[in-house]
Structure formats: structure tokens, C-alpha cells
Backbone bond lengths (Angstrom), bond angles and torsions (degrees), N, CA, C in turn:
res aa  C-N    CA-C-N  psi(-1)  N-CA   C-N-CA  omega(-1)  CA-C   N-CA-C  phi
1 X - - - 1.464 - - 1.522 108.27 -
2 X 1.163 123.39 146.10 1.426 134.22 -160.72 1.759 97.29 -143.72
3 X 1.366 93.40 100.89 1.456 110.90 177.11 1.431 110.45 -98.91
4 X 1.472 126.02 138.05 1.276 156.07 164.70 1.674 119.39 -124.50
5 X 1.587 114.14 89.72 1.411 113.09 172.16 1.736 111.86 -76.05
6 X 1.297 117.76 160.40 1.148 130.52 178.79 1.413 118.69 -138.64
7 X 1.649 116.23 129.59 1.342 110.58 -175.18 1.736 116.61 -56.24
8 X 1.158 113.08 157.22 1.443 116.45 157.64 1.813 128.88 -119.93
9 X 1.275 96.12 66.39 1.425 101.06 -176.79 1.657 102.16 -86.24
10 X 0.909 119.33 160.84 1.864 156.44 161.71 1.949 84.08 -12.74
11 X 1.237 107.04 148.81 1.348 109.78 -176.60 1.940 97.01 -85.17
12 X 0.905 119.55 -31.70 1.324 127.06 174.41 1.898 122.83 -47.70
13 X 1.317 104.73 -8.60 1.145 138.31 -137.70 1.770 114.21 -127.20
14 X 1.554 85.20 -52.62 1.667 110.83 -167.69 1.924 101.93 -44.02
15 X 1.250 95.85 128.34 1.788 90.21 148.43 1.231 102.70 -64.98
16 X 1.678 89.61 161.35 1.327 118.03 -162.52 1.862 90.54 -67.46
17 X 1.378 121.64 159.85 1.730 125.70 163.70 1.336 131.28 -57.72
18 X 1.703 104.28 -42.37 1.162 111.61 179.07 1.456 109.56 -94.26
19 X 1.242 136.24 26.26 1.109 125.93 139.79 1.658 124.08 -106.83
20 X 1.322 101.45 -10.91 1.823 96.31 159.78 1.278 107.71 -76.44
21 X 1.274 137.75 -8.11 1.161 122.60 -158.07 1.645 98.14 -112.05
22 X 1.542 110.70 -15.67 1.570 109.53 154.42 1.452 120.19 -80.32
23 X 1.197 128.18 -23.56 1.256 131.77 175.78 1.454 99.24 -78.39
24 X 1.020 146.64 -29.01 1.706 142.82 -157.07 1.558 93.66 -105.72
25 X 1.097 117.96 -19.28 1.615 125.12 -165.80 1.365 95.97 -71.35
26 X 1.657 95.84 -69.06 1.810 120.14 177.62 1.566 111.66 -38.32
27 X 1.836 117.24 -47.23 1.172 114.91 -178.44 1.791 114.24 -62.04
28 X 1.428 97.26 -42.63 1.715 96.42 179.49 1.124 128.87 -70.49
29 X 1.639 113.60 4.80 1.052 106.52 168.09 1.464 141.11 -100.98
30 X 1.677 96.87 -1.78 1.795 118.18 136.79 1.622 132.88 -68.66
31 X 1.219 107.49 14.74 1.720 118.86 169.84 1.768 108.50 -122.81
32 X 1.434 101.38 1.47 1.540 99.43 168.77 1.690 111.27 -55.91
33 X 1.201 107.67 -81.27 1.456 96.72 161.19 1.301 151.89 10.36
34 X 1.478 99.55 -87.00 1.905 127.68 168.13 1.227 81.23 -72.67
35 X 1.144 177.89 -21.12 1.339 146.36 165.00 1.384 115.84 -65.50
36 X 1.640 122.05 -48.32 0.896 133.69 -151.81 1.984 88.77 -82.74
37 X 0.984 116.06 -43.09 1.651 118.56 173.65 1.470 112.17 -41.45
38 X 1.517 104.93 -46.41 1.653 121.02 -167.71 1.431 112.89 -76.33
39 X 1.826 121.73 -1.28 1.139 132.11 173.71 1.460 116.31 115.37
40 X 1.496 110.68 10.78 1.740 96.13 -156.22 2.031 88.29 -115.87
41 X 0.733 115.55 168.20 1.432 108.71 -154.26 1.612 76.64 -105.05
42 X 1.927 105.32 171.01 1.397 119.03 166.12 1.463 118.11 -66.50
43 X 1.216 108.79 -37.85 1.519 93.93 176.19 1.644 130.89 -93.61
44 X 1.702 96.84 -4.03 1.252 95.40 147.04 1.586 130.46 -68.30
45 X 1.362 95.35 -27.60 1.603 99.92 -165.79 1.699 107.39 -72.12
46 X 1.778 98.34 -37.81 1.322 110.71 171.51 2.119 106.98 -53.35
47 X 0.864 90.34 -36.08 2.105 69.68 -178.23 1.054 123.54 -94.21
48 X 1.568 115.20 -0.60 1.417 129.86 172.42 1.747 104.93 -78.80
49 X 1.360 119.12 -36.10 1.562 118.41 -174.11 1.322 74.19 -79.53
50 X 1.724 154.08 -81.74 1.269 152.46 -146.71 1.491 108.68 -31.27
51 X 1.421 110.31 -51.04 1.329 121.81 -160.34 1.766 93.16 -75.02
52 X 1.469 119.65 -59.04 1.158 119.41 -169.46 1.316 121.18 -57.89
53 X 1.208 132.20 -34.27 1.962 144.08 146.65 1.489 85.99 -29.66
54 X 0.844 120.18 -73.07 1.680 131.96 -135.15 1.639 92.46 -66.21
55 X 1.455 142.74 -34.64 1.411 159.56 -173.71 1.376 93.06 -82.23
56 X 1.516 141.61 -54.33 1.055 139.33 -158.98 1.390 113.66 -99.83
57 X 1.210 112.80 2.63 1.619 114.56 157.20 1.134 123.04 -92.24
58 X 1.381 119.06 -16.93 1.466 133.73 -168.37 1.467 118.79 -122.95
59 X 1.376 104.76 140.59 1.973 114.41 -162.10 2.203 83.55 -81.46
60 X 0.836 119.92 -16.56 1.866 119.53 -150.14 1.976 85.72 -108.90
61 X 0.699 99.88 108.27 2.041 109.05 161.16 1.651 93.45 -69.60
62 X 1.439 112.94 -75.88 1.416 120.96 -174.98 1.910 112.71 -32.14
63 X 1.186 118.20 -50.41 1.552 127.43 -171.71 1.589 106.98 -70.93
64 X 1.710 112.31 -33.11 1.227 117.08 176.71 1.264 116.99 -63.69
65 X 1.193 94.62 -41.14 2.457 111.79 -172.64 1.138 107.39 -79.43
66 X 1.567 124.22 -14.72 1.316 115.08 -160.13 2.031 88.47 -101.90
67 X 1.501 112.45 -26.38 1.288 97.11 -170.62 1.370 109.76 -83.35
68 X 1.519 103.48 -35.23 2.039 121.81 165.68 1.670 94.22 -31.56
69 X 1.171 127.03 -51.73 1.404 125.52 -152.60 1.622 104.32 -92.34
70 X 0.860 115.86 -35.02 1.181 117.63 179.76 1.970 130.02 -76.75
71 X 1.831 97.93 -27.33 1.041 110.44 179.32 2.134 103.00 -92.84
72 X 1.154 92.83 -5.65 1.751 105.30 -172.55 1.828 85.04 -92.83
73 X 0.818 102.51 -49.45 2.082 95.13 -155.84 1.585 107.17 96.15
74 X 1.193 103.68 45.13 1.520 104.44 -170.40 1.753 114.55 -60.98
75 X 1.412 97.35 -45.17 1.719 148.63 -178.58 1.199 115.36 -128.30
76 X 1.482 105.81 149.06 1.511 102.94 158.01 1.483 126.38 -101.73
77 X 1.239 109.59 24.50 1.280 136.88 154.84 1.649 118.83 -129.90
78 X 1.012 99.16 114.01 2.224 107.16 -157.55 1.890 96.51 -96.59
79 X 1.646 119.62 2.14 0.940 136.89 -168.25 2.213 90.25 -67.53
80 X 1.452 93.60 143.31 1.812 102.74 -165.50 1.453 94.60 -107.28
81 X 1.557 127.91 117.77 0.828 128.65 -175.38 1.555 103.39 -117.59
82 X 1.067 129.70 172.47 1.622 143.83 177.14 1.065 133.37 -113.58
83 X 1.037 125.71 64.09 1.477 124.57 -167.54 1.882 113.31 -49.13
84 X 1.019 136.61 131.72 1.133 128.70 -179.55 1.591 121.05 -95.02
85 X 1.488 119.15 148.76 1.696 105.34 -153.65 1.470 90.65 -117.00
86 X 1.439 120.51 106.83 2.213 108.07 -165.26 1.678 79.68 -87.61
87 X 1.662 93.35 153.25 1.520 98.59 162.28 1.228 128.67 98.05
88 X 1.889 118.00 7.90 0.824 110.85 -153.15 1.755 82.11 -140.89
89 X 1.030 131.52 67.29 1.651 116.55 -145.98 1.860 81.83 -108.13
90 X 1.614 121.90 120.98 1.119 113.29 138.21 1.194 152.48 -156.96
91 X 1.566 103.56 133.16 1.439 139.35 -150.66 1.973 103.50 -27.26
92 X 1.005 106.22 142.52 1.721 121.59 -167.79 2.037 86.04 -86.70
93 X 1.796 96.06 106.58 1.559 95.08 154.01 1.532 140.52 -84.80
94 X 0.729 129.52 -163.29 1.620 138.62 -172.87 1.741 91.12 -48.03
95 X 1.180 127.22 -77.07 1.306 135.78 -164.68 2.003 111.48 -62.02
96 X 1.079 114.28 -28.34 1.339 128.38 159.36 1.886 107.70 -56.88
97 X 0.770 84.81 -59.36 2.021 102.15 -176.50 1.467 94.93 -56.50
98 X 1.216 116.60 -71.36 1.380 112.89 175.55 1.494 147.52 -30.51
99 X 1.892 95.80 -61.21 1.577 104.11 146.87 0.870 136.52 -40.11
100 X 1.611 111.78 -45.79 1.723 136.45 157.07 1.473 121.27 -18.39
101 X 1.496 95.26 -63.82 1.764 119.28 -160.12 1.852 91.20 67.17
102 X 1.200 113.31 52.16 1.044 125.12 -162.60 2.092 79.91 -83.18
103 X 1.735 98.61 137.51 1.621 103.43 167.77 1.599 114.93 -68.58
104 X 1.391 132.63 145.71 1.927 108.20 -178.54 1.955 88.13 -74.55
105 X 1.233 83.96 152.68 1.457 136.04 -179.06 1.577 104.56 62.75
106 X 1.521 118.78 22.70 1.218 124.49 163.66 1.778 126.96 -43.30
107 X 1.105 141.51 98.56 1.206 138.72 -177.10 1.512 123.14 -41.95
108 X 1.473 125.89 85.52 1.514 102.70 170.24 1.177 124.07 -115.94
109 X 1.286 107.10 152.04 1.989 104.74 -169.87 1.147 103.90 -104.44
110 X 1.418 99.29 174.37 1.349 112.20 171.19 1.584 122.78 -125.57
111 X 1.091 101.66 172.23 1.970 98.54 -173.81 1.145 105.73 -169.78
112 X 1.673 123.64 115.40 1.481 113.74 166.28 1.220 105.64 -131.81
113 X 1.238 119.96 155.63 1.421 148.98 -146.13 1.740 112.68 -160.92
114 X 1.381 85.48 147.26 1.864 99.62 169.79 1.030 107.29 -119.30
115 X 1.395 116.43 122.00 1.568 129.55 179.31 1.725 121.90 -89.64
116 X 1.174 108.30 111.79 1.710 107.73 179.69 1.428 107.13 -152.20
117 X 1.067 104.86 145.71 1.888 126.81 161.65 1.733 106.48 -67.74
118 X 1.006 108.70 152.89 1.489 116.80 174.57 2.108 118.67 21.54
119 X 0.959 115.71 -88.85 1.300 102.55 -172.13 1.948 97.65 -140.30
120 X 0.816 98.37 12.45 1.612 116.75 -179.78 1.264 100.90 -101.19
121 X 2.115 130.83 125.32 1.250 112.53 177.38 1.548 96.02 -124.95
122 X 1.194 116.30 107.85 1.707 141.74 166.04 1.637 107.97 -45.34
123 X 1.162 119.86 -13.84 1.780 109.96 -171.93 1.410 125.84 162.94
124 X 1.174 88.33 146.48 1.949 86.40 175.78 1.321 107.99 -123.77
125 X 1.541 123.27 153.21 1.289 143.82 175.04 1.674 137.50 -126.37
126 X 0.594 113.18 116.26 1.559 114.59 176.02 1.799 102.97 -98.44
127 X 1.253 90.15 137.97 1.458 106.87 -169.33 1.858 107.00 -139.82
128 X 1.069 104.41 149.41 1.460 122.21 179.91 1.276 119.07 -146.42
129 X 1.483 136.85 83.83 1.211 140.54 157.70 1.443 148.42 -90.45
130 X 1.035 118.83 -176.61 1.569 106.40 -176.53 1.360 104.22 -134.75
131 X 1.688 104.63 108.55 1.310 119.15 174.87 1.681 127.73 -58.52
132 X 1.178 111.71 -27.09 1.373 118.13 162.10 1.740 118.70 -48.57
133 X 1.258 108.77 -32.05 1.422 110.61 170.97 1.409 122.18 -101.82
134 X 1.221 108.03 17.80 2.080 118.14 167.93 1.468 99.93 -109.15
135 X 1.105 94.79 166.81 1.694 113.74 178.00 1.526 98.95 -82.13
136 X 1.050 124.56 171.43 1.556 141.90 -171.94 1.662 114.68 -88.62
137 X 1.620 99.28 -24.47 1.437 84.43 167.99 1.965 107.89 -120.07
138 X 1.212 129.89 35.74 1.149 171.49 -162.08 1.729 90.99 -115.50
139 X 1.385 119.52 -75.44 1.670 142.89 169.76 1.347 104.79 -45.39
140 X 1.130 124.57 -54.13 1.398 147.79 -170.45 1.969 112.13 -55.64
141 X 1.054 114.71 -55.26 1.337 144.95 -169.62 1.690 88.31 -87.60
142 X 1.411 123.42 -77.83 1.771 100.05 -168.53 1.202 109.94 -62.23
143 X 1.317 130.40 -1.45 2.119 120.23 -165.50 2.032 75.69 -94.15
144 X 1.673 134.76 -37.27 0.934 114.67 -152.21 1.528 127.45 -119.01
145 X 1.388 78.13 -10.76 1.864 83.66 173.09 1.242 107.46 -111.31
146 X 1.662 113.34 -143.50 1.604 143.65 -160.75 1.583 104.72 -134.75
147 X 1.564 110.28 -0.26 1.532 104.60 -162.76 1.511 112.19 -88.50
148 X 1.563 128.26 123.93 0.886 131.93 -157.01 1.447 108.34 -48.76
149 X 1.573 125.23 161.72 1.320 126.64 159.62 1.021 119.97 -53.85
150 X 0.900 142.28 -84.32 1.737 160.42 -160.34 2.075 92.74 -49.55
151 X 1.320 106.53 -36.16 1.622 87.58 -179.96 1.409 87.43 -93.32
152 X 0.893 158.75 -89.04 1.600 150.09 -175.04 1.707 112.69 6.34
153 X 1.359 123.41 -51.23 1.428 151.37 -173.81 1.574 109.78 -77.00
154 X 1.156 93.95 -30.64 1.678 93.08 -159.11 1.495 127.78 -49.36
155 X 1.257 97.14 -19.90 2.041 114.58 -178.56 1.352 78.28 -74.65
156 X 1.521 153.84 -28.66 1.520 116.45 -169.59 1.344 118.89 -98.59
157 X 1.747 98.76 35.08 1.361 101.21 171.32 1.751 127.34 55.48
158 X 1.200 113.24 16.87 1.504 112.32 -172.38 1.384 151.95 -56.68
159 X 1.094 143.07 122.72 1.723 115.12 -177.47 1.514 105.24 -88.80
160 X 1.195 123.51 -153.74 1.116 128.62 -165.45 2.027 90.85 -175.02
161 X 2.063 90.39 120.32 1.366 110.38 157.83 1.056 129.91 -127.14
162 X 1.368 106.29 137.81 1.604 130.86 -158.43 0.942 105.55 -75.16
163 X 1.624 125.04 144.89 1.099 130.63 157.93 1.219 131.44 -93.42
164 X 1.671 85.23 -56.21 1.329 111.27 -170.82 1.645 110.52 -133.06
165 X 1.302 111.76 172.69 1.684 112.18 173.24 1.792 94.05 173.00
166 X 1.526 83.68 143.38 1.832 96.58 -173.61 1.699 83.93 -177.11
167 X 1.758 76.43 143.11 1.652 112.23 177.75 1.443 121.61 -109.28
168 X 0.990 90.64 102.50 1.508 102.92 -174.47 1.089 135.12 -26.27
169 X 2.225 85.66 -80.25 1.714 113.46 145.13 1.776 106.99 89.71
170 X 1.858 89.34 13.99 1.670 102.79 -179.97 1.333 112.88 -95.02
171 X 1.659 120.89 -179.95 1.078 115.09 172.18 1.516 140.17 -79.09
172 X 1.788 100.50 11.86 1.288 102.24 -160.53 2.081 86.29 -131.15
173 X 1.498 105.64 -69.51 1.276 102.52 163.98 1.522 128.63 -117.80
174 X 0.987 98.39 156.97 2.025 107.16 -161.91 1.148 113.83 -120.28
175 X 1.422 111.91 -14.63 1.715 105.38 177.98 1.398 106.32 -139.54
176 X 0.918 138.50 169.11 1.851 164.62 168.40 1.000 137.03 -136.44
177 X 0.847 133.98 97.33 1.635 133.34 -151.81 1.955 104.13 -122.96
178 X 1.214 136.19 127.29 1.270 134.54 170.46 1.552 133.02 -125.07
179 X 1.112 118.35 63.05 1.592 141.73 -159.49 1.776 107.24 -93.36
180 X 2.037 86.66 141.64 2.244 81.67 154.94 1.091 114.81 -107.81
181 X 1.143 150.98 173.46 1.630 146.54 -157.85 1.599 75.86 -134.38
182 X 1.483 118.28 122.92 1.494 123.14 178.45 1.599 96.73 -126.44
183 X 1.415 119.45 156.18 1.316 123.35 178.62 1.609 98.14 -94.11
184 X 1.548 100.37 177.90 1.687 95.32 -159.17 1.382 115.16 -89.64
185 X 1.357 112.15 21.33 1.743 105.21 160.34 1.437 95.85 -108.96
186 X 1.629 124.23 32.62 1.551 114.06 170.04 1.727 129.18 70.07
187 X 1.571 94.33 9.99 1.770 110.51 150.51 1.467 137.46 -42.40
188 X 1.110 146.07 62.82 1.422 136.24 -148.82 1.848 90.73 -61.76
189 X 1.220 123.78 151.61 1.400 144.75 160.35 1.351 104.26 -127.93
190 X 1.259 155.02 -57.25 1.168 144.30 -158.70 1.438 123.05 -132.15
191 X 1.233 124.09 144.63 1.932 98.55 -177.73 1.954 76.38 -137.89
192 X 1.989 105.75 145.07 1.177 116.39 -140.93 1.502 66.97 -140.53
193 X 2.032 97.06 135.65 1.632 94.50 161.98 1.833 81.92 -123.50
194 X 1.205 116.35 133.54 1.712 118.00 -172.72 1.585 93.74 -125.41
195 X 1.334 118.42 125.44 1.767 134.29 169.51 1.246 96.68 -97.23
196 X 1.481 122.61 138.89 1.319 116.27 179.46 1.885 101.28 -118.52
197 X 0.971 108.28 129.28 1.351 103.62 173.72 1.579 131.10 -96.59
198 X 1.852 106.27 165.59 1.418 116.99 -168.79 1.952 112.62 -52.32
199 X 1.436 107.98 -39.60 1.512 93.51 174.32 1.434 110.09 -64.81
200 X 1.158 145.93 -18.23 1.428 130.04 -171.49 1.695 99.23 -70.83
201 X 1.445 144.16 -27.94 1.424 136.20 154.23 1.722 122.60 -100.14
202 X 1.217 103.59 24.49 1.549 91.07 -172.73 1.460 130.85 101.33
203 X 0.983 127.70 155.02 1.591 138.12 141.05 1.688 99.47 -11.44
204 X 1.478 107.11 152.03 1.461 125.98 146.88 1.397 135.62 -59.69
């Protein structure tokens, strides 16, 4: 496992994205190696750093997977759908609330989902937001469909700050990603832990 922490200061604050995502790039490219030892081939390892640049330049997971898929031939529909996971509900603790700036007795839900194009599933997520800060039919659409978050959200204009990110570089999942999706006066609404999995690059 190949860990990379990331500060979480004030979005006002944040380095710019695309330069963590050159600095994290640069770092992963001293786990080429130990990956390749641990069974995963170089050019697997090579589309796993590809893919992970590609997440850390961009505020949208959904816009990233959908172009990953589309420029791969994953599907012949590169369209990012959400599979929804019932049954798995869990409750936002002390440190969830926090990230939050969650109000006390503020309502936050939860929702996890596996994200994939056609019959290929690229990732799973656990998510925790606060419906008080979506629109009602924003609310409406995650209680009832499959449609990813991040396109659901997207009218609120959001960025997305990093927390965390680590490469797995296993045979099942390869990436980790732990972000809040804040609106642009630096509101947190959602904090996203996203596993990205081995079919989104292939075989080992």
C-alpha cells in the first residue's frame, strides 16, 4: 500500500489540484516497482498512476470515469451509472459531523453505490451528505434513482478537497481516494471515501 496524506486547509487556501496531482504523480512513480514485485505488471501499474492523475486533477470522479471509459472502450456506452448498495446504511460519526461542520442534530445521510459504465464496475463509494444544503429535487433524484452524485450536484458548482489518496496497487483495488465536495464559498456538503477498482485498468 502506498500512502499519500494531504493537507486539509480552508478551500481559500487549497493548493492549486493540478499541482498535487503532479506531486502525487511524481510520488507514484517510486511504487512502480513494489507494485510490479507484488504481482501487478508495469503497465498495469502505468494506468493505475494514469487513472489516479486523472482523479486528482479533477473536482468530478463521475466526469473522470465516464471519460476513462470512454477513451478505454470499456462499453459502448461510457455513460457512469450508480449502482445503488440497499442495506448497508452507515450512520455519520463524530469525525464525519465534523468534516461536515455538520449543525448538532443536523440530518446526514448516507448512500453508497458502485459506479460503472456498461457491465464493467470502476468503483465504489461511500458518501455522507447533508441534505439541508441540496435542493429538493437534487434530494429527490439520490433517495430515487442510480444517478451518480457528483452529476446530481453539479448545478452547485463544486470543488472537491482532498484529503487523502493511496494506491493500493492490489489485485482487487488500486486506488483510495478521501475527499469533501464543498461549494465555492468553501461549504463542505459531502465527504466521499471512493475505492477504485482493478477492472477500471485491466488485468495485472
Amino acid at each position: 500500500m502506498f500512502g499519500f496524506k494531504l493537507d486539509n486547509r480552508p478551500a481559500r487556501a487549497r493548493t492549486q489540484p493540478r499541482l498535487w496531482a503532479a506531486a502525487l504523480l511524481a510520488a507514484s512513480l517510486a511504487c512502480g516497482a513494489a507494485g510490479a514485485a507484488g504481482g501487478v505488471t508495469h503497465r498495469a501499474m502505468a494506468e493505475i498512476r494514469a487513472l489516479n492523475a486523472d482523479l486528482l486533477a479533477h473536482d468530478s470522479a463521475t466526469a473522470v470515469l465516464q471519460q476513462w471509459c470512454a477513451d478505454h472502450r470499456l462499453a459502448a456506452d461510457p455513460t457512469i451509472v450508480a449502482e445503488r448498495v440497499r442495506g448497508a446504511d452507515k450512520p455519520a460519526d463524530a469525525s464525519v459531523r465534523r468534516l461536515l461542520r455538520a449543525d448538532p442534530g443536523e440530518i446526514i445521510a448516507y448512500r453508497r453505490v458502485r459506479l460503472g459504465c456498461g457491465t464493467v464496475v470502476l468503483s465504489e463509494a461511500d458518501n455522507w451528505y447533508r441534505p439541508g444544503r441540496l435542493t429538493a429535487e437534487m434530494n429527490r433524484r439520490l433517495e430515487t434513482t442510480d444517478s451518480p452524485f457528483g452529476t446530481v450536484v453539479k448545478p452547485l458548482g463544486f470543488h472537491r478537497e482532498r484529503l487523502s489518496a493511496v494506491v493500493l496497487g492490489g489485485r482487487r483495488a488500486i486506488i483510495r481516494h478521501q475527499a469533501l465536495l464543498e461549494t465555492p464559498d468553501g461549504t463542505p456538503f459531502s465527504l466521499v471515501v471512493e475505492t477504485y477498482l482493478r477492472a477500471a485498468v485491466g488485468p495485472p
